[in-house]
N, C-alpha and C positions, 0 to 999 in steps of 0.2 A: 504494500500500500504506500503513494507518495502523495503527500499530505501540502497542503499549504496555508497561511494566512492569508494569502492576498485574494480577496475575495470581491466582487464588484456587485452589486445589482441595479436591476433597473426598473422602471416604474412597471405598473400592472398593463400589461397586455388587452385590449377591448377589440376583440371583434363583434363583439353582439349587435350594435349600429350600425355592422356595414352592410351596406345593399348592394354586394357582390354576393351572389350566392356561393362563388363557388367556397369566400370566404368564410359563411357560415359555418358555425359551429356547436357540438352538442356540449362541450365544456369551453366558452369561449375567453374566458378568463386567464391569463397567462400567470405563472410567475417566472422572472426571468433572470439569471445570475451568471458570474464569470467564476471558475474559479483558474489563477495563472491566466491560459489563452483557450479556457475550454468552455465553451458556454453549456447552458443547460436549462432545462425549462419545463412545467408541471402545471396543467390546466384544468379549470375547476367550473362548475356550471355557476357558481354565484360568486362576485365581486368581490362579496363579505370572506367567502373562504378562502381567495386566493391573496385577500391582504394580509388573512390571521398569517396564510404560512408564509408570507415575505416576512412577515414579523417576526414569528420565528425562527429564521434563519438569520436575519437581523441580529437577532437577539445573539445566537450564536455568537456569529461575526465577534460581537460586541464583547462576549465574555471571554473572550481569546482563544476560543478552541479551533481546533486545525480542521480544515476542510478534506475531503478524500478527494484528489484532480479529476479521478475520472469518476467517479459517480456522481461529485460534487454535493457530497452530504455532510455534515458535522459530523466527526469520527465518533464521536457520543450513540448517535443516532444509526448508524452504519452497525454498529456493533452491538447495539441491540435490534436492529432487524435480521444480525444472521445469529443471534445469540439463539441458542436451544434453548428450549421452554423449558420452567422449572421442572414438571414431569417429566422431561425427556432427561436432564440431566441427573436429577434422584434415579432416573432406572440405571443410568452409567454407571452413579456414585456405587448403588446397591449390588452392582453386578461385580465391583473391583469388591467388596465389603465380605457378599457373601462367603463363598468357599470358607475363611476360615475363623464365622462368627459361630458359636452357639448359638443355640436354638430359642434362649430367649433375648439373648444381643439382637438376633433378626429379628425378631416378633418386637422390640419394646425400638429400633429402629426405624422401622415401617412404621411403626403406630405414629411416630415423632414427624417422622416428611410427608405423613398422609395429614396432620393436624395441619403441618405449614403449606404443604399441595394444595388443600379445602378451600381456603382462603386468599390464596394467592391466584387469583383468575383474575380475567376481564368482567368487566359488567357489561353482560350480552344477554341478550331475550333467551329467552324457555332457562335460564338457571336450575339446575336440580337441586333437593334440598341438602344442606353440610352433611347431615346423616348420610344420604347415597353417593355423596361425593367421595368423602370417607371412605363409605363400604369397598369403592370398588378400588380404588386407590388399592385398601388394607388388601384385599382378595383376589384382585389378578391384575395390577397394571404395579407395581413395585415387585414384588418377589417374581424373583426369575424364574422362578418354575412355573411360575402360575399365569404365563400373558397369552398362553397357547392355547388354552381351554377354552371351550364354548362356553357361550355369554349365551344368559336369556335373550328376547327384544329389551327390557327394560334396562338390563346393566349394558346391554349396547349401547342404547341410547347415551347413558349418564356417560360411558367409557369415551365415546366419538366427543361430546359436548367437554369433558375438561382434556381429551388430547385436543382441541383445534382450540381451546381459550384459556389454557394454561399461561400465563404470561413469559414473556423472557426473563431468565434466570439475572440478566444485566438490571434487570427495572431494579434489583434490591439494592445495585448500586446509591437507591434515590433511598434518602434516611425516613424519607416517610413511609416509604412502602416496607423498610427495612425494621420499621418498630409496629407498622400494623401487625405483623408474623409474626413478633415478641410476643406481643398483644394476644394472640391467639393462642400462641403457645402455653400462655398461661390461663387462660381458659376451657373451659369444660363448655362440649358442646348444650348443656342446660345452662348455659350464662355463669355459670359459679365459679370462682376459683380454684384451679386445678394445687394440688398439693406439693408444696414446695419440694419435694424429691423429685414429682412426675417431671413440673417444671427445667429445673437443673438439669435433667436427663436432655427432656426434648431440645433444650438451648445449645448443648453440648455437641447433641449428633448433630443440629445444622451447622456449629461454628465450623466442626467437622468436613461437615462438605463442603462449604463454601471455601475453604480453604484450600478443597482438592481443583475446587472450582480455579483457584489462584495459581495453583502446582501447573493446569492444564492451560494457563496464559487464558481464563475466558473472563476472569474478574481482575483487577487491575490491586487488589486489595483487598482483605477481607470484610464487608461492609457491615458486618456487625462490631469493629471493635469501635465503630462513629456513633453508637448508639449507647448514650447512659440511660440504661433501665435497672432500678433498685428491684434484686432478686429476693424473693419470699424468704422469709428466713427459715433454716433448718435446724432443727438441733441434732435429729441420728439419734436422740436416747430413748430409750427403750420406757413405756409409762408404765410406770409402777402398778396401774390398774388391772393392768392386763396377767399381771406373775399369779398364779397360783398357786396356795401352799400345798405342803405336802399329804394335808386331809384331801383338799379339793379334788387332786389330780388322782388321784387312790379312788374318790369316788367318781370322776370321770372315768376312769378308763373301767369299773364296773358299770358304770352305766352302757359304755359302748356295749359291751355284752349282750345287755336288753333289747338292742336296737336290729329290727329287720329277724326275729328271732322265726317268723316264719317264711321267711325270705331264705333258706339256707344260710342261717345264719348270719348273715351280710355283716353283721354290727363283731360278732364273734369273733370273725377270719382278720376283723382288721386292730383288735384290742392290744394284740403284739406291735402291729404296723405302728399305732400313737404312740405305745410306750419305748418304742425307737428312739424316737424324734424324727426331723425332717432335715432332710436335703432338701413359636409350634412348628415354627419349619425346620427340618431335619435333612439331612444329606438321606436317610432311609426310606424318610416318608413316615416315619414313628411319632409316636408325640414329643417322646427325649429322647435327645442325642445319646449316645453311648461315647462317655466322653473322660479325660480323668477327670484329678482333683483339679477345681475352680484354682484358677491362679499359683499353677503348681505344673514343674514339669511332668511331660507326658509318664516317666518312668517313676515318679517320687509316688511314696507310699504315707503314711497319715495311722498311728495304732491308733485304733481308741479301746480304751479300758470300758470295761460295762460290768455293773456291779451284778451279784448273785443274784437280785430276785428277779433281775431282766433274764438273766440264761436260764432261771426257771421258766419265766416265763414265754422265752422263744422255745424253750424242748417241751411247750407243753403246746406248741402251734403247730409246733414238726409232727407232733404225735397224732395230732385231733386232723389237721389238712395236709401233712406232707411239704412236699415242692414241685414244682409244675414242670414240666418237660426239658426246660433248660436251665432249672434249679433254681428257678424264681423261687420265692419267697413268698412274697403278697404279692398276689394278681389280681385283674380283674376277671369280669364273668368268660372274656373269652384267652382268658391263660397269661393276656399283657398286662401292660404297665395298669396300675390302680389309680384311674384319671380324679383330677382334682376335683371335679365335679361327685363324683363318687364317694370319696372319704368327707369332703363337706358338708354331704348332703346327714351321714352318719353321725359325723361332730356335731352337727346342730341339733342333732333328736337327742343325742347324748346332752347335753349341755341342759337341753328342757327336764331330762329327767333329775340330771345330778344335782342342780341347784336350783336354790329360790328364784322366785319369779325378779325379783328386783337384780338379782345376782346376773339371770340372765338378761333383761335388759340393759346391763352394763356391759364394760369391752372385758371381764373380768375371761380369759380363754375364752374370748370371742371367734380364732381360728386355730387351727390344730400346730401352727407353727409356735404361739407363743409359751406350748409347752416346752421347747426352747430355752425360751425365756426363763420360766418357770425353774427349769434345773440349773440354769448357770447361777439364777441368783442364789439359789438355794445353795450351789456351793460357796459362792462367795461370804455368804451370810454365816456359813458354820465355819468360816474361818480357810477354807483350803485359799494355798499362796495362787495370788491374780498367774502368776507363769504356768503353773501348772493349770490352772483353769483354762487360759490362756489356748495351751498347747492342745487341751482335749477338745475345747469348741472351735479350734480350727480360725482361731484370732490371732492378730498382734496385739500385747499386754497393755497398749497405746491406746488400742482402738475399743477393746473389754472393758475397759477403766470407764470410759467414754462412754459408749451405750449402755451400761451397767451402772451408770454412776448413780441414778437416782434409785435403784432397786436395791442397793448396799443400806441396812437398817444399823448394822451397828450397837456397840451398848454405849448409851448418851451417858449413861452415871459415871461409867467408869473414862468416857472420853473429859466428861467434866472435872472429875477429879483430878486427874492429872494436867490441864490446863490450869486449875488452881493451883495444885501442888506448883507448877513452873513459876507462875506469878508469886507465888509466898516467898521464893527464893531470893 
């Protein structure tokens, strides 16, 4: 591309008055410029339009940006009419991404460019609504596997309508359009603000790609670090609400028992699985990946100790169900993985049966994770040292301290006493 300042224009072109036919014309409106020795010229059916765009070109002119000689465009402008729509370049982004993200990096990924996709269109007739925009975005036009499947009429429709008015990725060069996506991003499609974790995630993967956007010479800069937007605050600690003591969880995980009791057992098969603890697109097609430990190389190994009344209680699940054909453990109804949906559905009936009605309306193990929770604090609390805690829940002693900090109770008598004792000294 050879660029220049010297840029010339000339007044508006009028053929509309002349009574030359052969002059007639159906846009007779000119506008008409030099740039160097190259002229160039763009005709409009009303007066009014073709002054706006002397104007803006004017305007150009005026704020010093370079023209392109032979197209004669503001290089601004040029570069966003061959810039790739933000959908086009999220599926680019996602395709360098996926191979070697887990299965919920792609899934909480996609969820992130499909919020700022939603929003980032044209304002063009028949609009579909944020929800189907979304849908189709999340389900076959970002994940790679998924753009080849047949589409109803109705996800055609919505798929054709944001590929042709997906905007160009260059517009977020412009700081407004570049903090409306903020904007969104921290909102929940019901108007409400989305939770300062979701948040931080979603801002993250687009600084992310726009950045790759920068690697690939199509953004001049990253156009988010021009944006001051005050970020929701986080804390990461864990609420004390949620911990269960050692009565509660004893009587949950008998409750699971109750649950589905004429369902082949449904609540039974999975009373080992709770007293565990806890650990969508896949390279398989599975729901999870088959992957190692999270943040750990592929060969590194993790002991964890498990006290006697869990190995009672696993050799009494071995005895009653066995293991499934490839020595699964807990499965579900057809031999796989035990989907989230499934064991929630169980934690919740359990939850109705084990505690008060107030208890349950509370976050008190509200989800089967924060029995988690529930055991690190309880080690913390009887005293075992934060490293070794540390090393069994698979933390650094930094980050334990930190998420654990408000569920450490402590003895206040004995912490007062010796703050006194220091002070009498």
């Amino acid at each position: 591309m050879t660029t220049t300042f010297k840029v010339r224009f000339w007044e508006i072109a009028d053929w509309a008055k002349s009574k030359d036919k052969k002059k007639k014309k159906a846009r007779p409106y000119g506008v008409r410029w030099v740039t160097e020795r190259k002229s160039h010229s763009e005709w409009y059916a009303t007066k009014a339009l073709a002054n706006s765009r002397r104007s803006e070109l004017m305007q150009a002119a005026r704020e010093g940006q370079p023209f392109d000689i032979e197209s004669g465009l503001p290089v601004t402008e040029l570069k966003r009419r061959n810039s790739l729509s933000f959908v086009e370049f999220a599926q680019s982004y996602m395709e360098t991404k996926w191979p070697d993200a887990a299965a919920k990096t792609r899934t909480s990924t996609v969820d992130a460019l499909a919020t700022a996709g939603t929003v980032f269109v044209r304002d063009a007739a028949g609009r579909p609504e944020a929800a189907d925009l979304r849908r189709v975005l999340i389900s076959t036009l970002l994940p790679p596997a998924t753009r080849d499947k047949e589409l109803s009429p109705e996800n055609r429709e919505v798929v054709d309508w944001i590929t042709r008015y997906s905007r160009p990725l260059y517009d977020l060069t412009d700081v407004v359009a570049m903090r409306e996506v903020l904007d969104a991003l921290a909102t929940r499609l019901d108007g409400k603000s989305a939770a300062a974790t979701v948040y931080r995630w979603k801002r993250a993967v687009l600084f992310n790609m726009l950045s790759y956007a920068v690697e690939r010479e199509l953004l001049p800069d990253n156009p988010m670090t021009k944006v001051k937007r005050s970020a929701p605050k986080m804390t990461g600690e864990v609420d004390p609400r949620v911990v269960a003591n050692p009565a509660q969880v004893r009587q949950l995980l008998t409750a699971v028992t109750y649950v589905g009791r004429r369902n082949q057992d449904r609540g039974a098969h999975l009373t080992a699985f709770f007293a565990v603890g806890y650990k969508r697109w896949t390279d398989s097609g599975e729901v999870h990946d088959r992957r190692g430990l999270k943040h750990r190389g592929k060969k590194e190994v993790r002991l964890v100790q498990i006290p006697p009344v869990l190995v009672g209680m696993l050799r009494e699940h071995l005895d009653r169900f066995g293991t499934g054909p490839d020595g699964r453990l807990f499965r579900g109804p057809g031999g796989g993985v035990v989907s989230s949906s499934t064991y929630s559905r169980v934690w919740d009936e359990a939850r109705g049966y084990a505690l008060t009605p107030s208890q349950v309306a509370s976050p008190l193990a509200r989800r089967p994770y924060d029995l988690r929770h529930a055991a690190v604090s309880l080690w913390l609390n009887r005293g075992v040292p934060a490293p070794e805690v540390a090393q069994r829940a698979g933390h650094s002693v930094d980050v334990l301290l930190k998420v654990y900090a408000k569920c450490v109770e402590g003895d206040r008598v004995k912490i007062n006493n010796v703050v006194e004792d220091a002070f009498a000294e």
